[in-house]
VEXDOSE-560230 format. One line per field, with one value per residue (C-alpha): x, y, z; chain; residue in one letter; residue number from 1. Coordinates in steps of 0.001 Angstrom, whole numbers. Each point is the difference from the previous one (the first is absolute). Last residue first. Layout:
! residues N
X	X | ...
Y	Y | ...
Z	Z | ...
ch	A | ...
aa	a | ...
i	NUM | ...
! end
This chain:
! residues 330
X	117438 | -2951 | -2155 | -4155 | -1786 | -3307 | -3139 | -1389 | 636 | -1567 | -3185 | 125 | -316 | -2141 | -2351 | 997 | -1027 | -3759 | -414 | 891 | -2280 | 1692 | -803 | -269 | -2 | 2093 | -2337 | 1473 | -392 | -1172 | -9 | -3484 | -89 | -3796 | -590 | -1346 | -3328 | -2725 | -1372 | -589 | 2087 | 1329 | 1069 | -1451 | 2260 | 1390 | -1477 | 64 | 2901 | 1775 | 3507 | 1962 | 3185 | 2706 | 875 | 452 | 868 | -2776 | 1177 | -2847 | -2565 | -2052 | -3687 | -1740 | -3533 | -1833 | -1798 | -2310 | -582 | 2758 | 2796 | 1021 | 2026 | -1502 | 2549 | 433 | 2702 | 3811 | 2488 | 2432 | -2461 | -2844 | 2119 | 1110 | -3093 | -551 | -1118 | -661 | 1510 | -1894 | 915 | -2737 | 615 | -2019 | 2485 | 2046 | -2198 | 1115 | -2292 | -606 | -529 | -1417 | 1199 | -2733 | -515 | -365 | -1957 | -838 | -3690 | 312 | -3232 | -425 | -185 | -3736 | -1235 | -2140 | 1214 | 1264 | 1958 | -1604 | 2728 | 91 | -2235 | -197 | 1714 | 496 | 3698 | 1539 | 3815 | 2483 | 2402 | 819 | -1740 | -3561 | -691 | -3652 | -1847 | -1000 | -3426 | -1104 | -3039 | -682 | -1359 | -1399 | 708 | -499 | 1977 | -1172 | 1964 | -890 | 1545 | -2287 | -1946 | -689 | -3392 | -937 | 1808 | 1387 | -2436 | -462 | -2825 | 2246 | 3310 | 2904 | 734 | 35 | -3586 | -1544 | -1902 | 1658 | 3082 | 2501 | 1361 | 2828 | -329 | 219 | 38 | -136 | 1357 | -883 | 2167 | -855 | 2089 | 1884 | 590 | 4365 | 762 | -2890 | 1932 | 2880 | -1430 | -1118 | 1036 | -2131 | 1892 | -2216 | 1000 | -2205 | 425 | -1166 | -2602 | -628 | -1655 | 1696 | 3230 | 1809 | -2522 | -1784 | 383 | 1812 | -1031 | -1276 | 1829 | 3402 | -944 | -732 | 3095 | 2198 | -1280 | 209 | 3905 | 311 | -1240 | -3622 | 101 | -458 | 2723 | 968 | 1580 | 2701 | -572 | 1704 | -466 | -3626 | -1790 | -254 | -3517 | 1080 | -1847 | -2701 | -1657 | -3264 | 622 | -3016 | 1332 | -2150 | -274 | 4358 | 185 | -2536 | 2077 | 3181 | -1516 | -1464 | 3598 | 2016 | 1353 | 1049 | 2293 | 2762 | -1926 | -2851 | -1824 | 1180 | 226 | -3904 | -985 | 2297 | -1222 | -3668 | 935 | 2206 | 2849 | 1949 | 5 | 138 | 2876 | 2108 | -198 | 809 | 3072 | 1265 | -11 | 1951 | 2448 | 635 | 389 | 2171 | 2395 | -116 | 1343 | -173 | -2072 | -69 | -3373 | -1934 | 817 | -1924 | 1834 | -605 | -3195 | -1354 | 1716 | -1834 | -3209 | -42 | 539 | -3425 | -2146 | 441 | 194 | -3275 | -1549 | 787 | 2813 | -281 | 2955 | 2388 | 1192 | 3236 | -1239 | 2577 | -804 | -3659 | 8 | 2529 | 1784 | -195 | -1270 | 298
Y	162468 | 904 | -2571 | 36 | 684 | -2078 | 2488 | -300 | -3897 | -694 | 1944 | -2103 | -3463 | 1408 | 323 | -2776 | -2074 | 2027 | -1194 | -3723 | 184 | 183 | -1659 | 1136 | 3600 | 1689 | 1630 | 3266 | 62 | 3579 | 542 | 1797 | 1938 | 368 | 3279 | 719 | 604 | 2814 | 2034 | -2905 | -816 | -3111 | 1026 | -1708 | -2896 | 1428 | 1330 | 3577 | 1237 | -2871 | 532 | -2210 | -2120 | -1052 | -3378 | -706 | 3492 | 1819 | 734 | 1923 | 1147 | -2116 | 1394 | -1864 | -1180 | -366 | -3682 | -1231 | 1353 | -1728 | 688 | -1427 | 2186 | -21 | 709 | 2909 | 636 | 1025 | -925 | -2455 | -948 | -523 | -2595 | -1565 | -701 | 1496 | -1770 | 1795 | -723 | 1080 | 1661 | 2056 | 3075 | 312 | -1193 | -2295 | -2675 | -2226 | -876 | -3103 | -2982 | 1660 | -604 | -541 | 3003 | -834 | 2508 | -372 | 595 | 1707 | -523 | 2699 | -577 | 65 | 1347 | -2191 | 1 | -3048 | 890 | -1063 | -944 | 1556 | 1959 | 2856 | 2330 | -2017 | 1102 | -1113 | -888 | 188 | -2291 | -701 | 2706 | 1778 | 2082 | -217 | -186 | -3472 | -349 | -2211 | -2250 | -1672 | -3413 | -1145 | -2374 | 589 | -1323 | -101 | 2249 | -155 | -3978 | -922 | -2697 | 3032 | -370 | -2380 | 3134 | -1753 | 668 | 3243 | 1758 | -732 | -340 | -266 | 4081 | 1095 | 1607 | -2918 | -343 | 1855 | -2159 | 2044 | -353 | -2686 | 643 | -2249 | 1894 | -1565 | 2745 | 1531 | 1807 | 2839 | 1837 | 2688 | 1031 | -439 | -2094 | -2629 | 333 | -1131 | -3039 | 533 | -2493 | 1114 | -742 | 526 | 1591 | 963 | 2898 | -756 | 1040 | 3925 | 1228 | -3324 | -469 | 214 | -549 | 2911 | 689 | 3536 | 1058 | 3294 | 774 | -1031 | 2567 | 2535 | -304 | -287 | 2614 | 1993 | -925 | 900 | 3376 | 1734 | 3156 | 3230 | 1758 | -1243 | -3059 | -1449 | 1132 | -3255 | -3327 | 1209 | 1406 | 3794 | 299 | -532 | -2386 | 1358 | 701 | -512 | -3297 | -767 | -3501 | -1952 | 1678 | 651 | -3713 | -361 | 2847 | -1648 | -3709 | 1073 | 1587 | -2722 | -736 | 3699 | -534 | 1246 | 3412 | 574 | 2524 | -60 | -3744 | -356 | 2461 | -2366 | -2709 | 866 | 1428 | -2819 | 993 | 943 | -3074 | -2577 | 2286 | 204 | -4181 | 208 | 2239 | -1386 | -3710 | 1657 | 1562 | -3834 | -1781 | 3685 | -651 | -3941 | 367 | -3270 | 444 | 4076 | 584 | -3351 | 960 | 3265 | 3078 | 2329 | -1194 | 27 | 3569 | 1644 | -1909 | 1371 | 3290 | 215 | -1855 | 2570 | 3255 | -1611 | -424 | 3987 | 825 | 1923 | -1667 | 976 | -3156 | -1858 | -3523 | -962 | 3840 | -391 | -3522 | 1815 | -2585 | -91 | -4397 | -1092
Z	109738 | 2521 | 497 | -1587 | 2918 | -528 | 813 | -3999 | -120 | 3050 | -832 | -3521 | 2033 | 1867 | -3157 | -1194 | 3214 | -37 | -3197 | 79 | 3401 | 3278 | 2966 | 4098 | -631 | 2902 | 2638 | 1523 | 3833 | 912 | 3672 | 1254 | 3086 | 1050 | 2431 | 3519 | 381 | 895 | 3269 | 2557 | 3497 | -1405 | -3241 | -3095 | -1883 | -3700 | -2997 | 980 | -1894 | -2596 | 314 | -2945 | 228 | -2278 | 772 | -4029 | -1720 | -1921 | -3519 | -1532 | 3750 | 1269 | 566 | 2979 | 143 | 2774 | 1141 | 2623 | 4091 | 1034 | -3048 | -2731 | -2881 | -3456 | -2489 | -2651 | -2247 | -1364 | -2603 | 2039 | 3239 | -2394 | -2152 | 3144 | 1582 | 3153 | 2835 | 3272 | 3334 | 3415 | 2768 | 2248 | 1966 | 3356 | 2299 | -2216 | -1515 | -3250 | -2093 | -2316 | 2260 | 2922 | 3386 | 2881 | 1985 | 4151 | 1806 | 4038 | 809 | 3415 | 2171 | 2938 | 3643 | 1571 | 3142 | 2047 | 3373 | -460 | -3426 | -3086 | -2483 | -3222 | -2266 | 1761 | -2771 | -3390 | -908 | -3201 | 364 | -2546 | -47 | -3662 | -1941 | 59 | -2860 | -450 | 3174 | 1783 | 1325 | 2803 | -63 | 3274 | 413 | 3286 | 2733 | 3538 | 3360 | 3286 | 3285 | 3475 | 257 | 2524 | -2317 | -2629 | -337 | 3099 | 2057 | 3553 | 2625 | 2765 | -1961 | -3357 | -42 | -2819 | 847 | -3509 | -138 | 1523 | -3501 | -2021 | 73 | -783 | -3335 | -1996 | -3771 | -2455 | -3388 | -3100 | -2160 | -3668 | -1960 | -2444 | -2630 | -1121 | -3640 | -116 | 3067 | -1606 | -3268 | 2419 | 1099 | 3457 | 3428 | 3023 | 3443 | 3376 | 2850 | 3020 | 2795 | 3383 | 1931 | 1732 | 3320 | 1867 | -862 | 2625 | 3266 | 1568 | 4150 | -1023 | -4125 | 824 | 2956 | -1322 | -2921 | 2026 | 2101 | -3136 | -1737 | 3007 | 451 | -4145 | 309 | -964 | -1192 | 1794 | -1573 | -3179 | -393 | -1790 | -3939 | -1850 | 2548 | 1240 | -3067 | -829 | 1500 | 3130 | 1989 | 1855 | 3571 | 1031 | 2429 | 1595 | 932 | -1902 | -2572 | -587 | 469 | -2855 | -2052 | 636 | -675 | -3054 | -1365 | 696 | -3623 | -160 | 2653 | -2565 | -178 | 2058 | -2126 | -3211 | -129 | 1229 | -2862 | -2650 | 1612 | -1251 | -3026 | -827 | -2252 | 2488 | 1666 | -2212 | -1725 | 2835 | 411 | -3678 | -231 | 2951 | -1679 | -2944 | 2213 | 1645 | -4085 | -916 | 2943 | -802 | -3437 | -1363 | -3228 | -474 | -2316 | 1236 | 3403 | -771 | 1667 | -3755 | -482 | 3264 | 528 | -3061 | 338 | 3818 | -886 | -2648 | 2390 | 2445 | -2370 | -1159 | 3074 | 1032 | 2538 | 2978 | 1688 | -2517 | -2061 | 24 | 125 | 3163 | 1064 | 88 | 1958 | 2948 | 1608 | 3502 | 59 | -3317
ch	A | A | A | A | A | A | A | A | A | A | A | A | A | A | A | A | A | A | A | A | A | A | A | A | A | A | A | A | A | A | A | A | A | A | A | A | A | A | A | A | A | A | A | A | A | A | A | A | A | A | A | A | A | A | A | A | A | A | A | A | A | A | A | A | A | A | A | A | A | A | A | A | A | A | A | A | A | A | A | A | A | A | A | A | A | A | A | A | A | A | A | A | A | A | A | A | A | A | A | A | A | A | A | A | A | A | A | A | A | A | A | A | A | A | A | A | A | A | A | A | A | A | A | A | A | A | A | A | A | A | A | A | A | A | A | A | A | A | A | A | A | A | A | A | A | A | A | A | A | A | A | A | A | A | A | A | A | A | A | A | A | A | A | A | A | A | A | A | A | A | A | A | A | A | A | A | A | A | A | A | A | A | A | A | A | A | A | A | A | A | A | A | A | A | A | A | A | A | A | A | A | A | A | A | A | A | A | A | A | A | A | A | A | A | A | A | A | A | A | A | A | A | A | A | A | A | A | A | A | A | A | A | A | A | A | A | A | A | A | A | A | A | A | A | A | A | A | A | A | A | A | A | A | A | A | A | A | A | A | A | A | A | A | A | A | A | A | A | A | A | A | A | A | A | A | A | A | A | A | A | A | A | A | A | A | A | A | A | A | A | A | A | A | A | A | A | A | A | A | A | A | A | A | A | A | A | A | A | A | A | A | A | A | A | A | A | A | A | A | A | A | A | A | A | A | A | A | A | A | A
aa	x | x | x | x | x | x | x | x | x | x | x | x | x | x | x | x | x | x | x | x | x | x | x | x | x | x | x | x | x | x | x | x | x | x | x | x | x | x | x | x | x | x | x | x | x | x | x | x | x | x | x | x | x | x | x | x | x | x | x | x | x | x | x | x | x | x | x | x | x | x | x | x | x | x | x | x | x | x | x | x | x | x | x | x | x | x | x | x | x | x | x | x | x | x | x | x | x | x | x | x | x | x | x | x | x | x | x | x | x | x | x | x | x | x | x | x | x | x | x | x | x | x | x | x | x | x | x | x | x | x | x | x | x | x | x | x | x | x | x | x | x | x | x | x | x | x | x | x | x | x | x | x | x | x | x | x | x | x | x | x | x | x | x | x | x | x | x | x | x | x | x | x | x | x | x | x | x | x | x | x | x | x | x | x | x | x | x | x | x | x | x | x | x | x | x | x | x | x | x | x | x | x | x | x | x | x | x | x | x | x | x | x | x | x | x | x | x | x | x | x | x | x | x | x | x | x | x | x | x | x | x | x | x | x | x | x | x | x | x | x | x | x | x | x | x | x | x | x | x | x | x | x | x | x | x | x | x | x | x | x | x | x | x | x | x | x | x | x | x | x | x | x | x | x | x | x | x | x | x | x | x | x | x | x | x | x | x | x | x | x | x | x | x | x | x | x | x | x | x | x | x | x | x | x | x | x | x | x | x | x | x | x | x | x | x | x | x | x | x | x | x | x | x | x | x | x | x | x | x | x
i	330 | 329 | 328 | 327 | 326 | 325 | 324 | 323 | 322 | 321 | 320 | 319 | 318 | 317 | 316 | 315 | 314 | 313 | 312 | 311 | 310 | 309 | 308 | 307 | 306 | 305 | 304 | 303 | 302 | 301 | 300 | 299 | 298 | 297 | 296 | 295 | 294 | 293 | 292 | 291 | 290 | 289 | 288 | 287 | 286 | 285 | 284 | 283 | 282 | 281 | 280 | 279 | 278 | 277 | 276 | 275 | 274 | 273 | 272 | 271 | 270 | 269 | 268 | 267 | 266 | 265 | 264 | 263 | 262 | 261 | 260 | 259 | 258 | 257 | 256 | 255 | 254 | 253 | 252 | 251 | 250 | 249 | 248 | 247 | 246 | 245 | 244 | 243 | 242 | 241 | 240 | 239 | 238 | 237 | 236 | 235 | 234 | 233 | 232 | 231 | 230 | 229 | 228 | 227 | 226 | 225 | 224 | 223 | 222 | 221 | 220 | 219 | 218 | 217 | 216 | 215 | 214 | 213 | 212 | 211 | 210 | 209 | 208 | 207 | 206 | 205 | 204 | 203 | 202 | 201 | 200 | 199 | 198 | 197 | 196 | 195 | 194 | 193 | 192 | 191 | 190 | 189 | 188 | 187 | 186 | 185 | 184 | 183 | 182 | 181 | 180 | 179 | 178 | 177 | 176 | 175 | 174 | 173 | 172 | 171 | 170 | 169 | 168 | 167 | 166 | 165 | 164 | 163 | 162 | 161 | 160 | 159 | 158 | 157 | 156 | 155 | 154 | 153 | 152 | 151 | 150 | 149 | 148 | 147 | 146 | 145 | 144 | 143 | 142 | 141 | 140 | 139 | 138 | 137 | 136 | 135 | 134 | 133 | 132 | 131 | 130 | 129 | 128 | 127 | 126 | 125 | 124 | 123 | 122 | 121 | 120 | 119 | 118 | 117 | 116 | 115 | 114 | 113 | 112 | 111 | 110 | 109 | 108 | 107 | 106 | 105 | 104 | 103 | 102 | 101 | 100 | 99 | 98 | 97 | 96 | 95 | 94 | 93 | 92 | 91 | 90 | 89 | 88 | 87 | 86 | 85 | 84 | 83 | 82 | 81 | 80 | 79 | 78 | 77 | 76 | 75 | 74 | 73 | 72 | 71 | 70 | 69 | 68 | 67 | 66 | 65 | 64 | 63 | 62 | 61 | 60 | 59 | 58 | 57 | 56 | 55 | 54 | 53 | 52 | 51 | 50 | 49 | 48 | 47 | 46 | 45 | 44 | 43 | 42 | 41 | 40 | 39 | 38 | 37 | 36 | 35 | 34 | 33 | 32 | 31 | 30 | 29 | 28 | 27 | 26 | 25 | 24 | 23 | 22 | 21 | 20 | 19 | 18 | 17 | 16 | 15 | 14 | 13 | 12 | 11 | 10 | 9 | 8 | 7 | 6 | 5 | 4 | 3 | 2 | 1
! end
């Protein structure tokens, strides 16, 4: 994502409100979702832009750090700490990095550089922040649909607190951590999954992750996994289901109650309803993502032929099919 500008990719002005924010990015996740254009890789790579510009933006915190140091956004402590420590008072320009250049008086690339390799010279990779953490958390759809709650095991590996990392103690090997620097804990963390998660979505629990020697922590990723459901059919955040009509209701007209995830709505049918013929119910389907309603149910009318007649019901046919025979033409 490095140069690319996070506003343009969601096509918003730069001053734009949270809800003109959350409004773009529901437009262009729905429209690039893989589950909307199944084997296009361009849309699959524009919908991953989308999101990574969205995390961003939508961030207030980023979203300051973004404005300021553009695509180096993610370094913005170290900048500012490098710019402490070496009395630096000059600024980034306002405009972002990659999109505005610089203004005069801004910091350039070789000094970012230089202050940077000052900062960090004589420390080892890795050591102000730990690893990031995967775990997989399989949902049942009706999960997807409310949200819900998992909880993990964790076993995490941290610095030994007692020689602070360094597996010594007043010149001897650590008795905690037998010279290792690091021991390992075990605790149970509760992490929340929002409503309209889908197959590989991640949920983001910030420092959650591996503790880094220097302290810093990487974040935990809980990896989502939604089970097929036997009666719907998930595209996006429009639901498929079938609805059974019976055939004396799909000829003169009726009511039927179509399923859904949160119970059941009714649906007129129209006199003379077609088999396959499908109906748009607003609002019934999964919720989006980024919040502000749902997508919709789509329900496919399968008429239901009567499995036995009665003597009355057969005469009665009987007479239909004697009113719509075609008599031939002599």
């Amino acid at each position: 994502m490095a140069g690319k500008d996070y506003y343009a990719i969601l096509g918003i002005k730069r001053d734009a409100s949270d809800k003109e924010i959350r409004q773009a990015y529901r437009r262009l996740a729905r429209k690039h979702h893989p589950d909307v254009n199944p084997g296009d890789k361009a849309a699959g790579e524009r919908f991953k832009e989308i999101n990574a510009a969205y995390e961003v933006i939508s961030d207030p915190e980023k979203r300051r750090k973004y404005d300021l140091y553009g695509d180096q956004w993610q370094y913005a402590d170290q900048i500012e700490e490098a710019r402490r420590q070496s009395g630096q008072t000059r600024s980034w320009s306002g405009h972002g990095v990659p999109f505005g250049g610089f203004d005069q008086g801004d910091i350039g690339f070789g000094e970012l550089g230089d202050m940077l390799g000052g900062l960090f010279k004589g420390t080892r990779p890795g050591s102000r922040r730990g690893e990031d953490v995967q775990h997989m958390a399989e949902v049942t759809l009706a999960e997807a649909y409310r949200g819900t709650t998992r909880v993990l095991n964790m076993q995490n590996e941290e610095p030994c607190s007692t020689c602070g990392g360094s597996g010594k103690l007043v010149g001897a090997v650590c008795h905690i951590c037998q010279g290792s620097g690091v021991t390992m804990r075990s605790r149970r963390l509760e992490v929340k999954i929002p409503p309209g998660v889908t197959d590989g979505s991640r949920v983001r629990v910030a420092g959650e992750g591996r503790a880094g020697r220097g302290g810093g922590k990487g974040d935990l990723y809980l990896v989502i996994s939604v089970k097929p459901h036997e009666r719907f059919t998930r595209r996006g955040d429009e639901l498929q289901t079938e609805v059974a009509v019976p055939l004396v209701d799909a000829v003169l007209g009726g009511e039927v109650a179509v399923p859904t995830l949160k119970g059941k709505a009714m649906l007129k049918i129209p006199p003379l309803t077609q088999n396959g013929r499908a109906f748009r119910l607003a609002g019934l389907g999964m919720p989006h993502l980024a919040g502000g309603g749902k997508g919709d149910l789509c329900a496919r009318v399968k008429v239901i032929l009567p499995a036995e007649l009665s003597p009355a019901e057969r005469e009665l046919f009987e007479k239909l099919r004697a009113m719509q025979k075609v008599e031939p033409k002599g």
